[in-house]
BABAVEX-751045 format. One record per residue: residue in one letter; x, y, z of N, C-alpha, C in turn. Coordinates in steps of 0.02 Angstrom, whole numbers. Layout:
N
+---------+--------+---------+--------+---------+----------+--------+--------+---------+--------+
| residuo | n_east | n_north |   n_up | ca_east | ca_north |  ca_up | c_east | c_north |   c_up |
+---------+--------+---------+--------+---------+----------+--------+--------+---------+--------+
|       A |      X |       Y |      Z |       X |        Y |      Z |      X |       Y |      Z |
...
+---------+--------+---------+--------+---------+----------+--------+--------+---------+--------+
END
This chain:
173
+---------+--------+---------+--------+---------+----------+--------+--------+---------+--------+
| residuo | n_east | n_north |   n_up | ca_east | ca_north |  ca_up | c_east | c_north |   c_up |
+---------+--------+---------+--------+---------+----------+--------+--------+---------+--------+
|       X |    734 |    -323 |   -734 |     730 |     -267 |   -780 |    680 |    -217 |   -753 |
|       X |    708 |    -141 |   -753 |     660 |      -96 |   -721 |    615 |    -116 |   -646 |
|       X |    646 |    -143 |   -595 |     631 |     -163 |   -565 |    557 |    -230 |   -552 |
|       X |    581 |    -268 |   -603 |     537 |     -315 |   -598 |    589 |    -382 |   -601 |
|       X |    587 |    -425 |   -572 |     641 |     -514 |   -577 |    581 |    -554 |   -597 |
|       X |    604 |    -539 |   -688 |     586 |     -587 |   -724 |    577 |    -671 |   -724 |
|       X |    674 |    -677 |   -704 |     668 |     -736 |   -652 |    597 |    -780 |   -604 |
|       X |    593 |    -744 |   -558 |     543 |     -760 |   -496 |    472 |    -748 |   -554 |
|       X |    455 |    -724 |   -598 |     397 |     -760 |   -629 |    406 |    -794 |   -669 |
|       X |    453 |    -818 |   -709 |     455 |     -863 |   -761 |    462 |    -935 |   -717 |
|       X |    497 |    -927 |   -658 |     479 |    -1012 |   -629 |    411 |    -989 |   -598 |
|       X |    381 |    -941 |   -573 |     326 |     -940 |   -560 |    258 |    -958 |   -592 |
|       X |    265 |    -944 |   -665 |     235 |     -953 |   -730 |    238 |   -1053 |   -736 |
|       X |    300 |   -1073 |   -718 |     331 |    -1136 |   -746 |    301 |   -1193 |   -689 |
|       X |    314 |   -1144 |   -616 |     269 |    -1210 |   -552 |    193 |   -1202 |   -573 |
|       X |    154 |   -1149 |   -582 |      75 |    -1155 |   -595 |     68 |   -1185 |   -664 |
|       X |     97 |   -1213 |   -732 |     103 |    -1237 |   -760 |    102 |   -1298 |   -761 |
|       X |    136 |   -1319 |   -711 |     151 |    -1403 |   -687 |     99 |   -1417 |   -643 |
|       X |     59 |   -1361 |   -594 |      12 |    -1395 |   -536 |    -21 |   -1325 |   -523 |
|       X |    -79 |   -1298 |   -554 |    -133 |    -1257 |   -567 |   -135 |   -1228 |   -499 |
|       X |   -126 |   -1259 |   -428 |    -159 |    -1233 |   -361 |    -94 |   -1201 |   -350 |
|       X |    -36 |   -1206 |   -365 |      31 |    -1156 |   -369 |     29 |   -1086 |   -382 |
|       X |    -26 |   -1097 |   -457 |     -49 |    -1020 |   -447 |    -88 |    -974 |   -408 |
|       X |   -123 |   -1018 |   -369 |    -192 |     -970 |   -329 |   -145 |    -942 |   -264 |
|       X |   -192 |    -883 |   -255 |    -152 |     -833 |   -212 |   -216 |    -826 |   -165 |
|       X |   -210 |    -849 |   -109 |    -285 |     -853 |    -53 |   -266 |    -792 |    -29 |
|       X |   -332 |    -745 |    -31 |    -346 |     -685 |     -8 |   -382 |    -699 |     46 |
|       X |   -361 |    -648 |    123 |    -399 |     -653 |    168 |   -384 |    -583 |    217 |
|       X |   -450 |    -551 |    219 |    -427 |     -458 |    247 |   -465 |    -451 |    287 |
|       X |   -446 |    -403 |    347 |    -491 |     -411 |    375 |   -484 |    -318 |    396 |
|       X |   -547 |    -300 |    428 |    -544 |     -235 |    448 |   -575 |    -204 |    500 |
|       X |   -592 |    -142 |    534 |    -631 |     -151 |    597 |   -660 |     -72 |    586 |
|       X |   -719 |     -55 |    600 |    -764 |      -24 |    588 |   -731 |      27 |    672 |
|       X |   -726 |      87 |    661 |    -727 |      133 |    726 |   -772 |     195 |    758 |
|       X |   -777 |     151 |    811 |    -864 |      188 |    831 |   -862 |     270 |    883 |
|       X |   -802 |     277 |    863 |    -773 |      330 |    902 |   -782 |     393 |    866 |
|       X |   -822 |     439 |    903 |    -844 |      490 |    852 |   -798 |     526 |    835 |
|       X |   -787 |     560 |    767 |    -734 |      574 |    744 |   -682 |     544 |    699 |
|       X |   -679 |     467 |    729 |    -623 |      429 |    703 |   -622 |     429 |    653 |
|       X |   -581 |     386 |    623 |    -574 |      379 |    534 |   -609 |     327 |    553 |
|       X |   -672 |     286 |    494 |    -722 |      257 |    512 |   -688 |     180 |    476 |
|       X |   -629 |     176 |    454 |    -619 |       95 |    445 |   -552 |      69 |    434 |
|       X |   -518 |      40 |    483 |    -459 |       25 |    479 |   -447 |     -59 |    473 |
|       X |   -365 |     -70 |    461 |    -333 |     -124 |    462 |   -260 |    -118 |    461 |
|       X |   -234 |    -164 |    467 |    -169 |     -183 |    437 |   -155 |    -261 |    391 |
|       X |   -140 |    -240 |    348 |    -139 |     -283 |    288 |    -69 |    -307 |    298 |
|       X |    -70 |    -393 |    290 |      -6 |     -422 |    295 |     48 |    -407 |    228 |
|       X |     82 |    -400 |    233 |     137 |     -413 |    182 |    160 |    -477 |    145 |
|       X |    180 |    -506 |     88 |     218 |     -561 |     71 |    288 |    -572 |    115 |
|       X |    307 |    -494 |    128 |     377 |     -534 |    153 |    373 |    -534 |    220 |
|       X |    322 |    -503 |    269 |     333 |     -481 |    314 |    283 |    -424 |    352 |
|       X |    289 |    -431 |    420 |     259 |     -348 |    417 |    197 |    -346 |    397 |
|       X |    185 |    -274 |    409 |     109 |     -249 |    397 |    122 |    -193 |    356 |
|       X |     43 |    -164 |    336 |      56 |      -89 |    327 |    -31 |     -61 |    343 |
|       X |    -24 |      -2 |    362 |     -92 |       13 |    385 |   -128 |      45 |    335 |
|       X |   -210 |      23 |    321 |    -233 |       72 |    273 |   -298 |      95 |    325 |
|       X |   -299 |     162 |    303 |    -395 |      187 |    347 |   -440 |     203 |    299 |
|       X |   -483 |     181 |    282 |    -528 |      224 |    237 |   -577 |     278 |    271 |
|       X |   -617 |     304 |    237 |    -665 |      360 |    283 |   -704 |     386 |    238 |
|       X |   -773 |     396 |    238 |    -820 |      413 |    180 |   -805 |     497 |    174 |
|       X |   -805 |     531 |    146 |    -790 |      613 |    143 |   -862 |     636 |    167 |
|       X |   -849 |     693 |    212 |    -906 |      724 |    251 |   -956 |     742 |    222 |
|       X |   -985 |     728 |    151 |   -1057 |      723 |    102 |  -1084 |     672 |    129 |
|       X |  -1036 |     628 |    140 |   -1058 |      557 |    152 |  -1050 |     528 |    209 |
|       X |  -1069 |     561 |    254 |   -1063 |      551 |    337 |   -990 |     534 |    373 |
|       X |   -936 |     534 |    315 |    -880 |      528 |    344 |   -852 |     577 |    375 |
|       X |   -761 |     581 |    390 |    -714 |      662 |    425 |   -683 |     673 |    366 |
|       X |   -694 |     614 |    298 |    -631 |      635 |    249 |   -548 |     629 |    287 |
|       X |   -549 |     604 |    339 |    -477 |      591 |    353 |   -439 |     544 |    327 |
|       X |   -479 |     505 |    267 |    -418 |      455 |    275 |   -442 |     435 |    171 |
|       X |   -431 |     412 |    149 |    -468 |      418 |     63 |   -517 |     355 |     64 |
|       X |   -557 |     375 |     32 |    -640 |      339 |     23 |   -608 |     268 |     15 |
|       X |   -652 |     216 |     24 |    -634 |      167 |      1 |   -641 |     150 |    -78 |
|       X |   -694 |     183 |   -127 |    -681 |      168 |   -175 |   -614 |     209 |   -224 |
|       X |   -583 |     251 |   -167 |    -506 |      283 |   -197 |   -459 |     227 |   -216 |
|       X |   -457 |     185 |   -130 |    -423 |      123 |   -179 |   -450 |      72 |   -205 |
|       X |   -495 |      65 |   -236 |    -523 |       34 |   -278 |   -494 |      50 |   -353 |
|       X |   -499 |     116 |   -356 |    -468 |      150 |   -408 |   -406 |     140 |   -425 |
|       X |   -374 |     169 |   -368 |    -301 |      165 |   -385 |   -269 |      82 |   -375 |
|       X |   -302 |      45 |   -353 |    -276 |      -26 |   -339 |   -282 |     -62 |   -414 |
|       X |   -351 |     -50 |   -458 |    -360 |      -60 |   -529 |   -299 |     -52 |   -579 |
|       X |   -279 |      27 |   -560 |    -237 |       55 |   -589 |   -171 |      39 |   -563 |
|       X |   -146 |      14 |   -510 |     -94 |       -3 |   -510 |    -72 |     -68 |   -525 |
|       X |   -145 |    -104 |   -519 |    -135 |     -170 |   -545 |   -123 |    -177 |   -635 |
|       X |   -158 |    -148 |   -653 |    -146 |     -142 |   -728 |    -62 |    -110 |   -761 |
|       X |    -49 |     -62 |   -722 |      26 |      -16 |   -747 |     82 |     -73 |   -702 |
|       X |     72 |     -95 |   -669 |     103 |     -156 |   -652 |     98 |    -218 |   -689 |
|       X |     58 |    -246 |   -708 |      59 |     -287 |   -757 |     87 |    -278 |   -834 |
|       X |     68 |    -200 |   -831 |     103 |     -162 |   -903 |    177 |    -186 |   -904 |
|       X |    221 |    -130 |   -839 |     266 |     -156 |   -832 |    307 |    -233 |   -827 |
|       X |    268 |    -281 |   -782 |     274 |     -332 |   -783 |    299 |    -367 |   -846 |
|       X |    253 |    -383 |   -903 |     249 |     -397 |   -974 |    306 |    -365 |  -1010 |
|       X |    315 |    -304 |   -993 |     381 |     -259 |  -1044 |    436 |    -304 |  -1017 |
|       X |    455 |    -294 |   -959 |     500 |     -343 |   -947 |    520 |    -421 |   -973 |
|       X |    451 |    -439 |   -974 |     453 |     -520 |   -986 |    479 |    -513 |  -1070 |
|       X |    458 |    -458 |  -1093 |     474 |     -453 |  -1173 |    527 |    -423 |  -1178 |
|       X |    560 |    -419 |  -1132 |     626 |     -385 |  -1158 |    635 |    -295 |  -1176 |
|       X |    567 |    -267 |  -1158 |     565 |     -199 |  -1179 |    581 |    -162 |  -1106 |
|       X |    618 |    -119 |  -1101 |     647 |      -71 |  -1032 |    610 |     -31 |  -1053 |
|       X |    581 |      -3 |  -1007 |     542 |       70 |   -967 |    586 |      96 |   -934 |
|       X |    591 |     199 |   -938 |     633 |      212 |   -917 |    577 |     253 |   -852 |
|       X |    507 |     251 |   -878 |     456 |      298 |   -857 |    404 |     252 |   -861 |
|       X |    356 |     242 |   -806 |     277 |      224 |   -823 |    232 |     255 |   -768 |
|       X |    193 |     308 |   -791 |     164 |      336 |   -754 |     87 |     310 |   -762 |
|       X |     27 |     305 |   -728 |     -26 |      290 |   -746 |    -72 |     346 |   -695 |
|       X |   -139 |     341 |   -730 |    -186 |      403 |   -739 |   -245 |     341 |   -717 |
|       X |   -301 |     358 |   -684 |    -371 |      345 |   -660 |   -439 |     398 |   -681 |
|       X |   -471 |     392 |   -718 |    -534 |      442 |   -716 |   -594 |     424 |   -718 |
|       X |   -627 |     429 |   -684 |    -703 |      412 |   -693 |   -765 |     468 |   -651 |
|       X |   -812 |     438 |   -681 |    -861 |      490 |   -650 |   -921 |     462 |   -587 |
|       X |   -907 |     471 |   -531 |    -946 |      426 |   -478 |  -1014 |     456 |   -489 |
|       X |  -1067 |     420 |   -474 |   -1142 |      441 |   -470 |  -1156 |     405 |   -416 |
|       X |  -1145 |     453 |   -364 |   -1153 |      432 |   -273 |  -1256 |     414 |   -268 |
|       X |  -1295 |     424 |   -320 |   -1380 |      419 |   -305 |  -1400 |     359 |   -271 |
|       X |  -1360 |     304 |   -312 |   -1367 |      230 |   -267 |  -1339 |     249 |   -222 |
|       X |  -1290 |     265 |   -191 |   -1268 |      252 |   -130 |  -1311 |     280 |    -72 |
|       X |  -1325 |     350 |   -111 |   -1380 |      372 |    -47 |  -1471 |     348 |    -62 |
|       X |  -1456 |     304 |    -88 |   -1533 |      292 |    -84 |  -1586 |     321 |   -113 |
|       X |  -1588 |     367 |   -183 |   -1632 |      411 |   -195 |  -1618 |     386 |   -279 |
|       X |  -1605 |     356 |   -309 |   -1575 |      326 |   -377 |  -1559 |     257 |   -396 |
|       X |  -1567 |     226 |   -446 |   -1548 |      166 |   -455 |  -1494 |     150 |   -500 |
|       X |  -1481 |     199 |   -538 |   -1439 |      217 |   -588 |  -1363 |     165 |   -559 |
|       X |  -1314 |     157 |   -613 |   -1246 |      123 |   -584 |  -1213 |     169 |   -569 |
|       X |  -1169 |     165 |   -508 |   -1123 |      204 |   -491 |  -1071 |     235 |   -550 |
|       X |  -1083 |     202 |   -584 |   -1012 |      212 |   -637 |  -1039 |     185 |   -705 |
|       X |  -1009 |     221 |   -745 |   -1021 |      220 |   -820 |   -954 |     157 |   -861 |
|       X |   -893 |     175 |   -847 |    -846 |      176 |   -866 |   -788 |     210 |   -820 |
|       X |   -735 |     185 |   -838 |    -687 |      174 |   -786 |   -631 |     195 |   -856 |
|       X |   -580 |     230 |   -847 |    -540 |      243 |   -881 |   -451 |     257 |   -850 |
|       X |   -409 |     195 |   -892 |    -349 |      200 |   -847 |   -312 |     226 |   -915 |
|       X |   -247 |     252 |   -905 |    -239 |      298 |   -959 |   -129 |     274 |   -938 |
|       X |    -86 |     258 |   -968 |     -33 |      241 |   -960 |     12 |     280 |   -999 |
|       X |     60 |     321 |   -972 |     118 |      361 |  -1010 |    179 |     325 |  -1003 |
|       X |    213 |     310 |  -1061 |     263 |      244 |  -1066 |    311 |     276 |  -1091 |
|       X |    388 |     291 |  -1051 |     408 |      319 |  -1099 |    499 |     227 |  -1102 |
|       X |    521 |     227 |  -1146 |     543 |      185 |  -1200 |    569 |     189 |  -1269 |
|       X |    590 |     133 |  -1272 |     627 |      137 |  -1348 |    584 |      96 |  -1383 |
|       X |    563 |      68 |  -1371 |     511 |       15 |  -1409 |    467 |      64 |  -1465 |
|       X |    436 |      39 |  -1517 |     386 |       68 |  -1565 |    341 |      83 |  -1543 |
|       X |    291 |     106 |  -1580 |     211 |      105 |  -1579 |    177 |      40 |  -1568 |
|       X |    210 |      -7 |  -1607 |     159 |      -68 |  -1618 |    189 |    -114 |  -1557 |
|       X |    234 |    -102 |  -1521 |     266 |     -149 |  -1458 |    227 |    -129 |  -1433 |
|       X |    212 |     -53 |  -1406 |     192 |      -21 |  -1362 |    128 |     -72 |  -1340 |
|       X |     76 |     -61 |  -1392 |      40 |      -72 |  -1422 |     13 |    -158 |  -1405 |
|       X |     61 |    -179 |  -1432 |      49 |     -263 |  -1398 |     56 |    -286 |  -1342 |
|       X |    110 |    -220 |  -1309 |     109 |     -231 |  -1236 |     44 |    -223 |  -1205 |
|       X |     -8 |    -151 |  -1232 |     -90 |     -150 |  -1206 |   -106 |    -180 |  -1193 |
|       X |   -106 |    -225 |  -1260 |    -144 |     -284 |  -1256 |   -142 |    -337 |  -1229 |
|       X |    -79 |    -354 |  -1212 |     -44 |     -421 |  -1162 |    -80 |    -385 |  -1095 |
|       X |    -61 |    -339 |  -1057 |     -86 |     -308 |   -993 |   -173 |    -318 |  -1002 |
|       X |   -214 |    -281 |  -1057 |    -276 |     -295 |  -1049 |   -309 |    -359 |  -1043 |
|       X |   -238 |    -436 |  -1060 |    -279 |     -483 |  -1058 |   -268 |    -514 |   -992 |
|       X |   -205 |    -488 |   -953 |    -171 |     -525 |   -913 |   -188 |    -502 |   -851 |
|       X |   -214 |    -441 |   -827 |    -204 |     -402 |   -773 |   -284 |    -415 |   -742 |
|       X |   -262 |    -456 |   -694 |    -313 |     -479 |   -643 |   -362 |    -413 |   -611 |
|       X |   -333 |    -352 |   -615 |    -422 |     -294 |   -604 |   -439 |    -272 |   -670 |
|       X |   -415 |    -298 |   -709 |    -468 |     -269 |   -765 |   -517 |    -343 |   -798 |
|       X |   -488 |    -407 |   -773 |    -532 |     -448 |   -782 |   -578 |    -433 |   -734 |
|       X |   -557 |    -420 |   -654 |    -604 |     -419 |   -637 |   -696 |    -375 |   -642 |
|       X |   -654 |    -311 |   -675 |    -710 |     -259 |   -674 |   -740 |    -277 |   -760 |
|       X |   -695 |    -308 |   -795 |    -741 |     -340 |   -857 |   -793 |    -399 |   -859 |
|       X |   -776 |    -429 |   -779 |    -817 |     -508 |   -797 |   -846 |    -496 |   -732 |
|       X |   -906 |    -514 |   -751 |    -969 |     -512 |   -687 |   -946 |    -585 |   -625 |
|       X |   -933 |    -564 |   -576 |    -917 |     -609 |   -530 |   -968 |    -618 |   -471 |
|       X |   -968 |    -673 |   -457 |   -1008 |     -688 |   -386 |   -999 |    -650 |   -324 |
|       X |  -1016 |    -614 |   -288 |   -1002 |     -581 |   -222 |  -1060 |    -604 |   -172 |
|       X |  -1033 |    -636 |   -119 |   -1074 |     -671 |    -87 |  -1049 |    -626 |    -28 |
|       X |  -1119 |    -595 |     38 |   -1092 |     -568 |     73 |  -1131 |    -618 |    141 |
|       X |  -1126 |    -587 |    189 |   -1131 |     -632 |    262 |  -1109 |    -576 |    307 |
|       X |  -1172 |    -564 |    361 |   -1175 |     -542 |    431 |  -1190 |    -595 |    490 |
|       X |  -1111 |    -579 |    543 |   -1138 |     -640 |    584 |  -1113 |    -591 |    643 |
|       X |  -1150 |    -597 |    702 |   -1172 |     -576 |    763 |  -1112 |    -590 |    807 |
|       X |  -1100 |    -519 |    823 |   -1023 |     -533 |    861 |  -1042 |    -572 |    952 |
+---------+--------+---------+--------+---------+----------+--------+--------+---------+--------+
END
């Protein structure tokens, strides 16, 4: 439905059900810093599920000692939140039987770069705001419960709601 196979998560839902480590999805990325003046200052290629790669570069924008050639890394931070969430939106409509004919999603927030440069302690961020245009036959109150299924279900908004461990490590090439 609306391009999601309900199918492939409901036995997906049904094997992590039966044996918990079915569900875990091992993350492992890697990236390479480029010392080439000019360059875009951080690349990779990220594996695919089915296959294949795809390349992302990030690059700090030239305030911030970057060329701006390539979008900040906290761009996709942003938009990865947000696509994880309007994906999960979608996801859920499906599982409920509600068709989307439209789902567009929106990102806004206000960065406070002071920590980053060292002159402030303040948090980068106040609040984070994802904003979803649904268009459907469903009511108000589907709509509505769909939010709420996505706000409980969607793995970046747990993440940016629940304080997690980040353990980092420099080791000597």
């Amino acid at each position: 439905m609306h391009n999601v196979n309900v199918e492939a998560i409901e036995a997906t839902a049904a094997k992590a059900a039966a044996d918990p480590a079915a569900g875990v999805n091992p993350v492992a990325l890697t990236g390479e810093w480029n010392v080439e003046e000019g360059a875009t200052q951080f690349t990779t290629e990220i594996p695919l599920p089915g296959g294949g790669t795809v390349g992302f570069a990030a690059d700090f924008p030239p305030a911030m000692g970057g060329t701006g050639s390539a979008p900040s890394p906290l761009a996709y931070c942003f938009w990865g939140g947000l696509a994880c969430y309007a994906m999960t939106f979608a996801q859920e409509a499906a599982r409920e039987g509600v068709e989307l004919r439209a789902l567009r999603g929106r990102v806004d927030a206000a960065l406070d770069m002071a920590r980053a440069l060292g002159i402030g302690d303040q948090p980068p961020l106040e609040e984070i705001n994802w904003t979803l245009e649904v268009d459907c036959d469903a009511d108000d109150a589907t709509v509505e419960g769909l939010r709420q299924i996505a706000d409980a279900r969607c793995p970046g908004a747990w993440c940016l709601r629940n304080a997690l461990q980040v353990n980092t490590a420099v080791d000597r090439a």
